[in-house]
C-alpha positions as CSV (number, residue, x, y, z in Angstrom):
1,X,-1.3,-21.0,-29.5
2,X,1.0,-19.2,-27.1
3,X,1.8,-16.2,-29.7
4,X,2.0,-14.4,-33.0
5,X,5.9,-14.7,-33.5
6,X,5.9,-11.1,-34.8
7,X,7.3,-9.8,-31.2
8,X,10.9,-11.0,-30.7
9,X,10.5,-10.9,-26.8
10,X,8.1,-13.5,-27.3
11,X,10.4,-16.0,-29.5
12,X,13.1,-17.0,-27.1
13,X,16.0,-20.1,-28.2
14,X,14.6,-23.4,-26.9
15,X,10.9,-22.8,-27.9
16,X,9.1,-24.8,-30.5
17,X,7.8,-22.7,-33.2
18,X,6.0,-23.1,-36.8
19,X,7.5,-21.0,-39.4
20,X,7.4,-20.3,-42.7
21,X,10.2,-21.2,-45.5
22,X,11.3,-18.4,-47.8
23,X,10.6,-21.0,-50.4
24,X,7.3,-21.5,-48.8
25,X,6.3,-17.9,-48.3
26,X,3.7,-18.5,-51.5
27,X,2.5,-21.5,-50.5
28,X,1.8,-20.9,-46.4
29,X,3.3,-24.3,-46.0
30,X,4.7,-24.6,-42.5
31,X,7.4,-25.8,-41.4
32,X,7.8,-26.8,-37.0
33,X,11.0,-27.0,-35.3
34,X,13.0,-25.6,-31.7
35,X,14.6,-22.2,-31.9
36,X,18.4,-21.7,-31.8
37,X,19.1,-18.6,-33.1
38,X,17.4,-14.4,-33.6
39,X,18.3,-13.5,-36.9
40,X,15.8,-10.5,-36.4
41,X,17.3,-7.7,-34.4
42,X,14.2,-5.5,-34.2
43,X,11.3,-5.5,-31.6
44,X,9.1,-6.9,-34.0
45,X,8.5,-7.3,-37.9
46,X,5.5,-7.8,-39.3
47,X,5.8,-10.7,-41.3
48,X,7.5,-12.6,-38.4
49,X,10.8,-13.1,-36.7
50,X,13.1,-14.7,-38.5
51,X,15.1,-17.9,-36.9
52,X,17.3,-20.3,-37.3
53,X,16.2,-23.6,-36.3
54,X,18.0,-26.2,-34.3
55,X,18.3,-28.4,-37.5
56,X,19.4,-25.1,-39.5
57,X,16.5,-24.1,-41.6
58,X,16.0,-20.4,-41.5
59,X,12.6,-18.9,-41.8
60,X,9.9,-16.6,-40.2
61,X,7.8,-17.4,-36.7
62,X,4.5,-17.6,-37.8
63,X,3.1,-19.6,-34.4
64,X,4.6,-20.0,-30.7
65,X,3.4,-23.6,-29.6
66,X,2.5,-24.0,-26.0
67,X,3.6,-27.1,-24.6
68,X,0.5,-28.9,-24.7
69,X,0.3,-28.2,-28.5
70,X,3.3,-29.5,-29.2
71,X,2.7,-33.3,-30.9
């Protein structure tokens, strides 16, 4: 894994990312997809920095993927 997703100058549009749902938040489930958008404006959070996926679902990065992760 290439990062933690909690600093934004890690998280960058165009990187593929695992996050977490809000709906999902309880269950851990995640959820992978490519960046588009920083919703978080701060240098970090702990809980993740939220993002809006290319396909539109919103949620927090929980893992960077390196490109040899990606599947």
């Amino acid at each position: 894994m290439a990062g933690s997703g909690r600093n934004r100058s890690d998280v960058k549009p165009g990187l593929t990312v695992d996050i977490v749902l809000k709906q999902d938040q309880r269950t851990g489930k995640l959820t992978r997809g490519v960046v588009k958008d920083l919703l978080t404006n701060s240098a970090t959070h702990p809980h993740g920095i939220k993002v809006r996926l290319q396909d539109g679902q919103v949620g927090r990065v929980q893992a960077i993927l390196n490109e040899g992760d990606q599947r």
